[in-house]
C-alpha positions as CSV (number, residue, x, y, z in Angstrom):
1,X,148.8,129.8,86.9
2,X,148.4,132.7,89.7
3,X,150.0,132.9,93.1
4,X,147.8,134.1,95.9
5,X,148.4,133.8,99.9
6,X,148.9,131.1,101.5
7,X,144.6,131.1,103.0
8,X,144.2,129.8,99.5
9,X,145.2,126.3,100.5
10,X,142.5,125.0,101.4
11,X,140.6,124.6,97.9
12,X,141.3,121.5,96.3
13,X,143.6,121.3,93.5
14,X,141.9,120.4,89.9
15,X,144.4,121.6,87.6
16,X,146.8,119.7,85.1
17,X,149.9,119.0,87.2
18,X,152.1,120.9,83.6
19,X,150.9,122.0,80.7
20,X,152.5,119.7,78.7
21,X,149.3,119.4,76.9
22,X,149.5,123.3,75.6
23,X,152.7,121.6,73.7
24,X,150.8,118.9,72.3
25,X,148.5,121.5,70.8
26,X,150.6,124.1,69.7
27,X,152.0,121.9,66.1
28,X,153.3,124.4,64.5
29,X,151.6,124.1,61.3
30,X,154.4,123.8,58.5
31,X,155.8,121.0,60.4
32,X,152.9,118.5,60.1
33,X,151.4,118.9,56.6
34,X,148.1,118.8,57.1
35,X,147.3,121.9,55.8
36,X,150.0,121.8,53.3
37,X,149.0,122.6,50.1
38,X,149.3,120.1,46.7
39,X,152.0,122.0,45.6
40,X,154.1,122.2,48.7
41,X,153.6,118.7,49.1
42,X,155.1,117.7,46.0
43,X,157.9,119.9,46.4
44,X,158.9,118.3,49.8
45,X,158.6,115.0,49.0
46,X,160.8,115.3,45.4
47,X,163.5,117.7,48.1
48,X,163.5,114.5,50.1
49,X,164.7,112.1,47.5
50,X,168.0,114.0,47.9
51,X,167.9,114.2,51.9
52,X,166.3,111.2,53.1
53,X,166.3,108.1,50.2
54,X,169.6,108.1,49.1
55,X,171.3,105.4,51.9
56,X,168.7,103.1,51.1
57,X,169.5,103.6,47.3
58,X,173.1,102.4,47.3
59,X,172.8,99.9,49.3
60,X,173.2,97.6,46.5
61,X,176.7,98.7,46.0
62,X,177.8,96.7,48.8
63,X,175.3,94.3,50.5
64,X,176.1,91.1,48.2
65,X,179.7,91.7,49.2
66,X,178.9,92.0,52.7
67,X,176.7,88.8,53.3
68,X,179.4,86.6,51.3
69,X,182.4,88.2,52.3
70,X,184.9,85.4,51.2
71,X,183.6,85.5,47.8
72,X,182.7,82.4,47.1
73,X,178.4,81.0,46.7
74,X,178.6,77.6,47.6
75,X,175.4,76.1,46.8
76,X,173.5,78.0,43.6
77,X,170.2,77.9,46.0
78,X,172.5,80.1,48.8
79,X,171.5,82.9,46.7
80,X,167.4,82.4,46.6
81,X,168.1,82.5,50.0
82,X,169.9,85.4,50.4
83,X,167.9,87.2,47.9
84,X,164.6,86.4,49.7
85,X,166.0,87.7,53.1
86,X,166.9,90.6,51.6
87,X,163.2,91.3,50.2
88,X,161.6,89.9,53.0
89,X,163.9,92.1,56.0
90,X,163.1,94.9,53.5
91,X,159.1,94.5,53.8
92,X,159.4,93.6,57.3
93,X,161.5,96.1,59.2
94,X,161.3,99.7,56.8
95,X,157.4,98.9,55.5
96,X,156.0,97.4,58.3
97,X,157.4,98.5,61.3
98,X,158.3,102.0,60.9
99,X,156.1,103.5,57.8
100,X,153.0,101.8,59.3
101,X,154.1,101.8,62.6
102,X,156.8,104.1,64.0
103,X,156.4,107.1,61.5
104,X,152.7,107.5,63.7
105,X,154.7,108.1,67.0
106,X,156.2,111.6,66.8
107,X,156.6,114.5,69.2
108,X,155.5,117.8,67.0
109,X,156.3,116.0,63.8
110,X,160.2,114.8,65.1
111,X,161.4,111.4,65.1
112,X,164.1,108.9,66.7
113,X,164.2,108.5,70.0
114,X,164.7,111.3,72.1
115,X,161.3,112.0,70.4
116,X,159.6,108.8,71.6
117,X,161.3,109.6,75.0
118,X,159.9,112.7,75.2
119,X,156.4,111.1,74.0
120,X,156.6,108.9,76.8
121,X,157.5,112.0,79.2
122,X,153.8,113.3,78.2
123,X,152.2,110.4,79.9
124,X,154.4,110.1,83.0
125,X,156.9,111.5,84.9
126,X,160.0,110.1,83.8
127,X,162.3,113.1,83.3
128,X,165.7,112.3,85.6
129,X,164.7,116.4,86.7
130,X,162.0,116.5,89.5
131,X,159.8,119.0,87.9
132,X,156.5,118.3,90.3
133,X,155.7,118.0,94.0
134,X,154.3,115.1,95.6
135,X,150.7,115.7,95.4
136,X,151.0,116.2,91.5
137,X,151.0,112.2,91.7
138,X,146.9,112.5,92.9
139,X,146.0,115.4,90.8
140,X,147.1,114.5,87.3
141,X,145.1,114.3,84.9
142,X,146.6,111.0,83.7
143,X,145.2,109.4,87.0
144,X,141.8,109.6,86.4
145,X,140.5,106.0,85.8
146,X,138.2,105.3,83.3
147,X,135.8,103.0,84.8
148,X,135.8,99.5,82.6
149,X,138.6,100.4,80.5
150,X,141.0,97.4,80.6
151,X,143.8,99.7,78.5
152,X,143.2,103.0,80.7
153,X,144.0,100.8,83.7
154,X,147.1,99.3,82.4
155,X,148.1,102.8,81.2
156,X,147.7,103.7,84.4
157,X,149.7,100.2,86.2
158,X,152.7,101.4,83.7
159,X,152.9,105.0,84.7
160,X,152.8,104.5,88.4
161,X,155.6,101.2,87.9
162,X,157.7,104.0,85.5
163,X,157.4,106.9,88.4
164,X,157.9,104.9,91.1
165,X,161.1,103.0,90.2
166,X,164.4,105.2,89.8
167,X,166.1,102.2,88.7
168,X,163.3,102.3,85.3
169,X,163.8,105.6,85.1
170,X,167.5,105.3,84.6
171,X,167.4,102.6,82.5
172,X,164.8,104.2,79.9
173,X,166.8,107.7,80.1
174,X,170.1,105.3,79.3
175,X,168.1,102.9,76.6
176,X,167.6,106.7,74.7
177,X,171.0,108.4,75.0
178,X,172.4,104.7,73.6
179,X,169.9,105.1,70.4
180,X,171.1,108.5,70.1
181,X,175.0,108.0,70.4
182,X,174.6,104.7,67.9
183,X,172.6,107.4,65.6
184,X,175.2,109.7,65.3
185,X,177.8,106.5,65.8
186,X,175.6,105.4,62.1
187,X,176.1,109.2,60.9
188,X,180.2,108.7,60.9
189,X,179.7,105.2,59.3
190,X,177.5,105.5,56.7
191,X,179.6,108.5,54.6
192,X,182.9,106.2,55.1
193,X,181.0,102.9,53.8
194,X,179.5,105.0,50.9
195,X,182.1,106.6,49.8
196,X,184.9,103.3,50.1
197,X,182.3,101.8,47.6
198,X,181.9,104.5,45.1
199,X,184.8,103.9,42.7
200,X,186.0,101.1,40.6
201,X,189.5,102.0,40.9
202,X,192.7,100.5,43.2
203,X,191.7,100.6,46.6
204,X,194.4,103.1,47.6
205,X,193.0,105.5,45.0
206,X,189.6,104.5,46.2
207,X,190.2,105.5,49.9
208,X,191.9,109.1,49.4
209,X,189.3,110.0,46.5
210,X,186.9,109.0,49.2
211,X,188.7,111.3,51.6
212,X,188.1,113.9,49.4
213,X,184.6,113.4,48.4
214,X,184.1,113.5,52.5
215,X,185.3,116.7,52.8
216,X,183.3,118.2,49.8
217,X,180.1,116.4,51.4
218,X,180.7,118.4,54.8
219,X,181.7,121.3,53.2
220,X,178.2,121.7,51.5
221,X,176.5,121.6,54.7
222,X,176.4,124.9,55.8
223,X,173.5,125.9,52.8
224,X,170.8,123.7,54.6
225,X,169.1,121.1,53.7
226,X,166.6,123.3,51.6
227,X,169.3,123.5,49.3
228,X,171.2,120.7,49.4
229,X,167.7,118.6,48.8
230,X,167.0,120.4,45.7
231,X,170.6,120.1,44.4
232,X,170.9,116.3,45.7
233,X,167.5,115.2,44.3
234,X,167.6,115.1,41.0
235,X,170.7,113.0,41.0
236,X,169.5,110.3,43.6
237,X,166.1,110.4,40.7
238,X,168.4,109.3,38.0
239,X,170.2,106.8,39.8
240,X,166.6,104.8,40.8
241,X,165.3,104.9,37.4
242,X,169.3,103.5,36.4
243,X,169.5,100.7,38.8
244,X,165.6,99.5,38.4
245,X,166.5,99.6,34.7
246,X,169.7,97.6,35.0
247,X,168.0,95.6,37.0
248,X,165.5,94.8,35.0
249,X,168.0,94.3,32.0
250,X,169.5,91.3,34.3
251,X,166.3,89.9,35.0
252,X,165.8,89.2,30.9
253,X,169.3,88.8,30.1
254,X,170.6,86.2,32.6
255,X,168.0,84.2,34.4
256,X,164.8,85.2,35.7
257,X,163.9,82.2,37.5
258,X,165.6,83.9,40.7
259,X,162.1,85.3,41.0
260,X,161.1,82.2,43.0
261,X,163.1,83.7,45.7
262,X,159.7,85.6,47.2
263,X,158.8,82.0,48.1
264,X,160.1,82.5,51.9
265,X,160.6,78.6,52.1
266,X,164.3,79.3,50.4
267,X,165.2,81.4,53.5
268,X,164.1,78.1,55.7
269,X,166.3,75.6,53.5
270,X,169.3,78.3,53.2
271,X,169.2,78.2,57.2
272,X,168.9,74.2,57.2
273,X,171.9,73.9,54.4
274,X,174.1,76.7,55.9
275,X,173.9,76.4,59.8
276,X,175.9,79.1,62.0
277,X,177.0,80.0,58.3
278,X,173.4,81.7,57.7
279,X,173.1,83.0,60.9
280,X,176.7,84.6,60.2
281,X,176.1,86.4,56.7
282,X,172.7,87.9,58.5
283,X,175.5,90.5,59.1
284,X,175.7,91.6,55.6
285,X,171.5,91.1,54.8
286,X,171.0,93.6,57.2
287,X,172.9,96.5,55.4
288,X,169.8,96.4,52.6
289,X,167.8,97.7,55.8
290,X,169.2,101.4,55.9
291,X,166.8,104.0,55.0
292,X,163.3,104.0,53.8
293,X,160.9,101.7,52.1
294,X,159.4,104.4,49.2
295,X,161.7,103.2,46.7
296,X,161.8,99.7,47.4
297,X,160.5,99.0,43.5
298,X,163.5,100.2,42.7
299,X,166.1,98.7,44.9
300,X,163.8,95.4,44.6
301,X,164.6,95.4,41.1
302,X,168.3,96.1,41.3
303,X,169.2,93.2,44.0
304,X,166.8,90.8,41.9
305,X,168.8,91.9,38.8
306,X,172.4,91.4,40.7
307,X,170.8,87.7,41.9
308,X,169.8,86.5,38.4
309,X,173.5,87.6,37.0
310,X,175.5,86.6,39.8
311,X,173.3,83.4,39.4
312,X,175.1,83.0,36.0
313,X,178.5,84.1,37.2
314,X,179.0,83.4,40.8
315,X,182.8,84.2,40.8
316,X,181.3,88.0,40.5
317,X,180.0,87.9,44.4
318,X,183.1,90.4,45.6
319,X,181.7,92.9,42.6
320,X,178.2,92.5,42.0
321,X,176.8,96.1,40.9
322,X,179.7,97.2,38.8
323,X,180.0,93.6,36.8
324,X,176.0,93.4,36.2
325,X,176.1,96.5,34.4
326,X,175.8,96.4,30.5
327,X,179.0,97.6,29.0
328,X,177.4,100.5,27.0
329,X,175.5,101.8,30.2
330,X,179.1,101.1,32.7
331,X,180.7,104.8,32.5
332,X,177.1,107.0,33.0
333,X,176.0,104.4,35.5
334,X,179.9,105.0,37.2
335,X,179.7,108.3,37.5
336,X,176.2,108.6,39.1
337,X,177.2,105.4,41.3
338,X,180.1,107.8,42.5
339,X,177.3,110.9,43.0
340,X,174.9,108.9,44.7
341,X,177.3,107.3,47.0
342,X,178.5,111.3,47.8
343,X,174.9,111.9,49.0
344,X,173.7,108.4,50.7
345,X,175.0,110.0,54.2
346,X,172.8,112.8,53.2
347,X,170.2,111.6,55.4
348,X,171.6,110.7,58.4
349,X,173.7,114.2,58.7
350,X,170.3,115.7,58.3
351,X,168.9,113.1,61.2
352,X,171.9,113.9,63.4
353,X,171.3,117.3,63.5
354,X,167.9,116.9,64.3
355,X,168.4,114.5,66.7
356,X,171.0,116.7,68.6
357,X,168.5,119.6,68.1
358,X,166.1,118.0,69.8
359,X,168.8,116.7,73.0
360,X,169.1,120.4,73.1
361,X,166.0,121.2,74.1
362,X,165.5,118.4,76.7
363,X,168.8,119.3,78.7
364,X,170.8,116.3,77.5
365,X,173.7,118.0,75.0
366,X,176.1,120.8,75.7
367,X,175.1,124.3,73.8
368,X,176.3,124.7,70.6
369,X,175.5,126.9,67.6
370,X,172.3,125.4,65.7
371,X,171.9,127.5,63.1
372,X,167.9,127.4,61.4
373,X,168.6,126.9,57.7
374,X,164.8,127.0,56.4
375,X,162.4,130.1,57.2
376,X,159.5,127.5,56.9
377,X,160.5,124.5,58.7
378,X,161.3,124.3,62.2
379,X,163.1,121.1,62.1
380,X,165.2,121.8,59.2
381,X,168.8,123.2,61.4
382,X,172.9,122.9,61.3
383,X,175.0,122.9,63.9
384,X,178.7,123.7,62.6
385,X,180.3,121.8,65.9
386,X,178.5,118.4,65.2
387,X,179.5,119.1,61.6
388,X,183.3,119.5,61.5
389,X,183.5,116.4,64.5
390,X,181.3,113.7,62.2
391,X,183.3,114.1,59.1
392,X,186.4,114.3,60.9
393,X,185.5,111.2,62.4
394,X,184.1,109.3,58.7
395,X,187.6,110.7,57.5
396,X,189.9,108.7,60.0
397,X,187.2,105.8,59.8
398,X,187.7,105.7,56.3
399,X,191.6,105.8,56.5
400,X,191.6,103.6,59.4
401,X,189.1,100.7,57.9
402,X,189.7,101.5,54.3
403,X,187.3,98.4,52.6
404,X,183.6,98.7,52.9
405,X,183.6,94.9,54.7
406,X,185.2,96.5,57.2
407,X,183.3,99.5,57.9
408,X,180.8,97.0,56.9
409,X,181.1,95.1,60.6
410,X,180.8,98.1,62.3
411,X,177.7,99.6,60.4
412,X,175.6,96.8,60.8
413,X,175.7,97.4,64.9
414,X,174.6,100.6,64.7
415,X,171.7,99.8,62.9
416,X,170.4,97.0,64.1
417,X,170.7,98.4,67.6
418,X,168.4,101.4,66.8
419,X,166.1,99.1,65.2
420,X,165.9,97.4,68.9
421,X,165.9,100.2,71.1
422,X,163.1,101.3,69.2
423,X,160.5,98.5,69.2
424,X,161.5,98.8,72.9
425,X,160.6,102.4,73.2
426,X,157.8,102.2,71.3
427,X,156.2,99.0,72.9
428,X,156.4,101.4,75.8
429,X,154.3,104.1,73.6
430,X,151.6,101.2,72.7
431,X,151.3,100.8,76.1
432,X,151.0,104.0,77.4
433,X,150.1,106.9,74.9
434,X,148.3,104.5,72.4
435,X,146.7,102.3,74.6
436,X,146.4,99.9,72.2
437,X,145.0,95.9,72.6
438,X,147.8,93.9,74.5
439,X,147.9,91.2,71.7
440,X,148.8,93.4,69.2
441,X,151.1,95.0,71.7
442,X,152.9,91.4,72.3
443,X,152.6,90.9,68.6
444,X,154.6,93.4,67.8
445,X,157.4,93.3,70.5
446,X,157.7,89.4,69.9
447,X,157.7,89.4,65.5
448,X,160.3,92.7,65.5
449,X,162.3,92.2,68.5
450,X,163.1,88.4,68.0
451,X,163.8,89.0,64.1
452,X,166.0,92.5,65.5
453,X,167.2,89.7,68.4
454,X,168.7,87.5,65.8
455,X,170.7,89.9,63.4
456,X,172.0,91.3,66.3
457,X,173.2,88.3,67.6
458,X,175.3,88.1,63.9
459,X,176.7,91.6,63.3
460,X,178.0,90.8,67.2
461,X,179.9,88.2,66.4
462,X,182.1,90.3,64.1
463,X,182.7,92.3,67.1
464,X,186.8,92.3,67.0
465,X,186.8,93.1,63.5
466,X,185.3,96.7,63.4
467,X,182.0,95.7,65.4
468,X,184.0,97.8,68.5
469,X,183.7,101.1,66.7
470,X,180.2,102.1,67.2
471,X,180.8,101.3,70.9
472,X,183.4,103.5,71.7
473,X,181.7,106.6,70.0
474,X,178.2,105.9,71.7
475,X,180.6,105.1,75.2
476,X,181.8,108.8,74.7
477,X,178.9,110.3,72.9
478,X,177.1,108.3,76.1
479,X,179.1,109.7,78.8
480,X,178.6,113.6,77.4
481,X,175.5,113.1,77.2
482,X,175.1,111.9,80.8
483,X,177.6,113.9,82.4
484,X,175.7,117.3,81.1
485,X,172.3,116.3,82.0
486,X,173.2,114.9,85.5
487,X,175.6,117.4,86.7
488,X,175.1,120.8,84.4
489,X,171.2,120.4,85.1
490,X,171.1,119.8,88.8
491,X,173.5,122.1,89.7
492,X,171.7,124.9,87.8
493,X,167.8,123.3,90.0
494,X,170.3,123.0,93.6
495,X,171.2,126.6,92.8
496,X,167.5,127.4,92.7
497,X,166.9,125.5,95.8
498,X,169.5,127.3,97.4
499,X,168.0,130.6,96.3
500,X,164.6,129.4,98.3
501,X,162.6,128.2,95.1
502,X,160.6,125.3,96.3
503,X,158.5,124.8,93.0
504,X,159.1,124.3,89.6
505,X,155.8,125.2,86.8
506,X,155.6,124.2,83.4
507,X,154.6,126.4,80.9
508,X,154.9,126.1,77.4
509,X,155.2,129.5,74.9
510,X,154.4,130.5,71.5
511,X,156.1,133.8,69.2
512,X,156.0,135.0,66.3
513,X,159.9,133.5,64.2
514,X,162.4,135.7,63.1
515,X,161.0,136.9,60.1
516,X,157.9,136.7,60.0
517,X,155.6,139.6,58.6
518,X,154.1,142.7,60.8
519,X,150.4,141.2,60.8
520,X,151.9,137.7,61.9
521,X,154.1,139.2,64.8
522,X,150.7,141.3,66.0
523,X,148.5,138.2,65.6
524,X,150.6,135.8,67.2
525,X,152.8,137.8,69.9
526,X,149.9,140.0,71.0
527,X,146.3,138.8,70.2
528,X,147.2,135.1,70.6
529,X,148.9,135.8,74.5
530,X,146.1,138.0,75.0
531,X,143.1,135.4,74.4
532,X,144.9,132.7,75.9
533,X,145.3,134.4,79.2
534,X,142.1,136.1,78.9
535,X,140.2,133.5,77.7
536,X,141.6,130.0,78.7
537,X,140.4,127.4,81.3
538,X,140.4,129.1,84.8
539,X,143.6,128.7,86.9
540,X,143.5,127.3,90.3
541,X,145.8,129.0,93.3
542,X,148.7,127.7,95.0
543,X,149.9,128.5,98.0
544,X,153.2,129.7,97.4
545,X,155.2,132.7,97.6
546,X,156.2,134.4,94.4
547,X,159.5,134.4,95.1
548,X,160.2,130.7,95.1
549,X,158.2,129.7,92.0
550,X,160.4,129.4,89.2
551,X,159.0,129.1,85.6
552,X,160.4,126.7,83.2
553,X,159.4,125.9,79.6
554,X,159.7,125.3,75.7
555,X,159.1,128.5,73.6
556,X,158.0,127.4,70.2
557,X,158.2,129.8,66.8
558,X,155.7,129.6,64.5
């Protein structure tokens, strides 16, 4: 963009009113995949058993447990029931909703849902910041109507409702930092409920050995998740092919009828027989929900198995994993139940320091080290700060809740409101970036927000006993986030106002990283900046005086 005088005024204004849309080009290419090669491929995706699968994986330990909490199965078909929520929240919420669904709606390859907020940003003027004048309302290129488009126009109805109402504004800038806060509220929990689960020992032993596997855990941190993957990943590969095996041994040995629990009809009659009693232990099903669906043969296979023995021994509801295992395969399966339940947080550490990575950037998180641990992907960071304050905080959790019911009440709310706020956010993204049909827009909020709607409702209920914890972190976590981006941010634009700057121009950047080769730092810091000025769309004049534009921006490193 060029300033010239002030006679310039007069010619109309045809330009993008940001250039958000240089971001959405430059991808940075080893953060997508798509020209990743076979190799590289493979090598991510067996790196990211140890980072990302490993919650989902031991979730077995501890989600019989937590949907009959007293111990006791009153009626033998309770457990069909149970067994067929399980697989069918399973299917529903990781399969359907976010690998077919979410997973599509990221913002240069991040996820969660400062990403979708940012998504959203793309399409319309949201950010609490004024970063436009009044005219940019007219001249975006958002605004141009495409005649007979039904979608385009409600695109459009949406964008001007979203920039015209503070109070929408606020709310969907609020809506995000709670996702965030109950993210990294989840990334205390989920270490604490791991590790109170990974022993078969008393459960004062239990909680200090867990104390200690915390501490290792964080202490490991600082080598990246490059590392960490590789070292994690084989381990978390032994313990599917263990619990799909035991499992399956269950399944033969006991009774294999429970397979008539993928007839949903159980789940109606365990609702009819049980009452507010159902709705209640929809606290527990939903801990089977954390994590992804790639390994759901697996996991399938180990809560089938637990169903079919603890259909044989229903006394063994407080214990299930540790009882159903054959006595010859107890002490291997023992000591990879204690590894595996080490790593499960593994994958929302990594998440929380994306997540705060990415707050960074929009202005919403105060600065703190964030240290790049991979050469080749961008998103791969640790931040020391966030570090040392999460696993202090999974260390007094741990020593404050002690049993995995009771961290148990206050998981469950952290996930299930992050499952909400983001068919939310994303029924926003249908809307607006996708522009997809409005029945399969109201299709989707109605089937994910009213099952979301009702577990909710349970793991609410338990409140008083734990369910308060996630609130307070995500109230503090909440106000940080608030108090930084309202009054750190607009102090540093009313000090530019002050100063006589009367626009603000958004411009995106793209350099060589640290690192990178002589021919790459020539190609991409010189010859790239010189064709794109050179050779780009030709810029349009405003009429302002250099001295009060002020340039602000995202430099990305390729």
């Amino acid at each position: 963009m060029s300033v010239e005088p002030a006679e310039a005024a007069g010619e109309t204004l045809a330009r993008h009113d940001s250039l958000y849309g240089d971001a959405e080009k430059v991808s940075g290419d080893t953060r997508h995949g798509s020209g990743a090669s076979w190799r590289q491929t493979v090598l991510l995706a067996f790196q990211s058993i140890g980072v990302v699968y490993g919650d989902l994986g031991t979730s077995p330990l501890y989600t019989y447990s937590g949907t009959f909490p007293d111990g006791v199965i009153r009626h033998p078909d309770d457990l069909l029931g149970v067994l067929s929520l399980i697989l069918y929240t399973l299917i529903l919420l990781p399969l359907l909703k976010y690998v077919f669904i979410v997973l599509y709606a990221n913002d240069n390859g991040d996820g969660g849902t400062f990403a979708l907020y940012s998504l959203i940003s793309r399409y319309a003027r949201i950010r609490m910041i004024p970063n436009q004048q009044a005219e940019d309302a007219s001249v975006s290129n958002y605004s141009i109507p495409e005649p007979g488009s039904s979608k385009t126009k409600r695109a459009q109805w949406v964008k001007q409702r979203l920039e015209s109402s503070k109070a929408a504004r606020i709310a969907l800038f609020t809506v995000t930092i709670l996702g965030t806060s109950m993210v990294m509220g989840d990334g205390s929990l989920t270490p604490a409920i791991s590790g109170t689960y990974s022993t078969y020992i008393q459960q004062l032993q239990v909680v200090w050995i867990s104390v200690a596997i915390l501490f290792m855990l964080f202490s490991v941190q600082r080598f990246g998740t490059d590392k960490v993957g590789y070292s994690f990943a084989p381990i978390i590969l032994v313990w599917f092919v263990l619990i799909a095996g035991i499992g399956a041994y269950n399944l033969a040995a006991h009774d294999a009828t429970v397979l008539r629990a993928l007839n949903p009809m159980y789940i109606v009659d365990y609702f009819r027989r049980n009452g507010k009693q159902a709705w209640l232990s929809l606290g527990g099903v939903v801990l089977c929900t954390t994590g992804t669906f790639i390994i759901f043969p697996s996991v399938a296979l180990c809560y089938m198995g637990q169903a079919s023995y603890l259909h044989k021994f229903p006394h063994d509801v407080a214990d299930t994993f540790y009882k159903s295992i054959p006595a010859a395969m107890f002490w291997p399966t023992f000591i990879v139940a204690i590894l595996a339940a080490i790593i499960a947080s593994q994958a929302m550490l990594s998440g929380a320091f994306a997540i705060l990575s990415k707050a960074l950037s929009l202005g919403c998180f105060p600065r703190v080290q964030v240290v790049h641990t991979s050469k080749k992907y961008a998103g791969q960071v640790y931040i020391p700060e966030v570090n040392f304050l999460i696993g202090a905080a999974s260390i007094v959790v741990t020593l404050a809740f002690q049993t995995t019911t009771n961290i148990g009440n206050a998981y469950g709310i952290c996930v299930v409101m992050v499952f909400s706020i983001t068919t939310h956010l994303m029924t926003l993204v249908m809307l607006l970036v996708w522009k997809k049909n409005v029945a399969f827009i109201a299709a989707f909020y109605l089937v994910f927000g009213a099952t979301e709607m009702l577990y909710l409702t349970s793991i609410l209920s338990k409140f008083a006993e734990g369910g308060y914890l996630p609130f307070c972190f995500s109230l503090v976590l909440m106000a940080l986030m608030a108090t930084w981006h309202y009054v750190h941010e607009k102090r540093f634009i009313d000090a530019e106002l002050e100063r006589g700057v009367v626009y603000l121009t958004g411009e995106a950047d793209v350099v060589a990283a640290p690192g990178s080769s002589l021919m790459k730092r020539v190609v991409v810091n010189y010859v790239y900046t010189f064709l794109r000025k050179n050779l780009s769309e030709s810029h349009k004049a405003l009429a302002i005086p250099k001295d009060q534009l002020l340039k602000v921006g995202i430099t990305y490193e390729i």
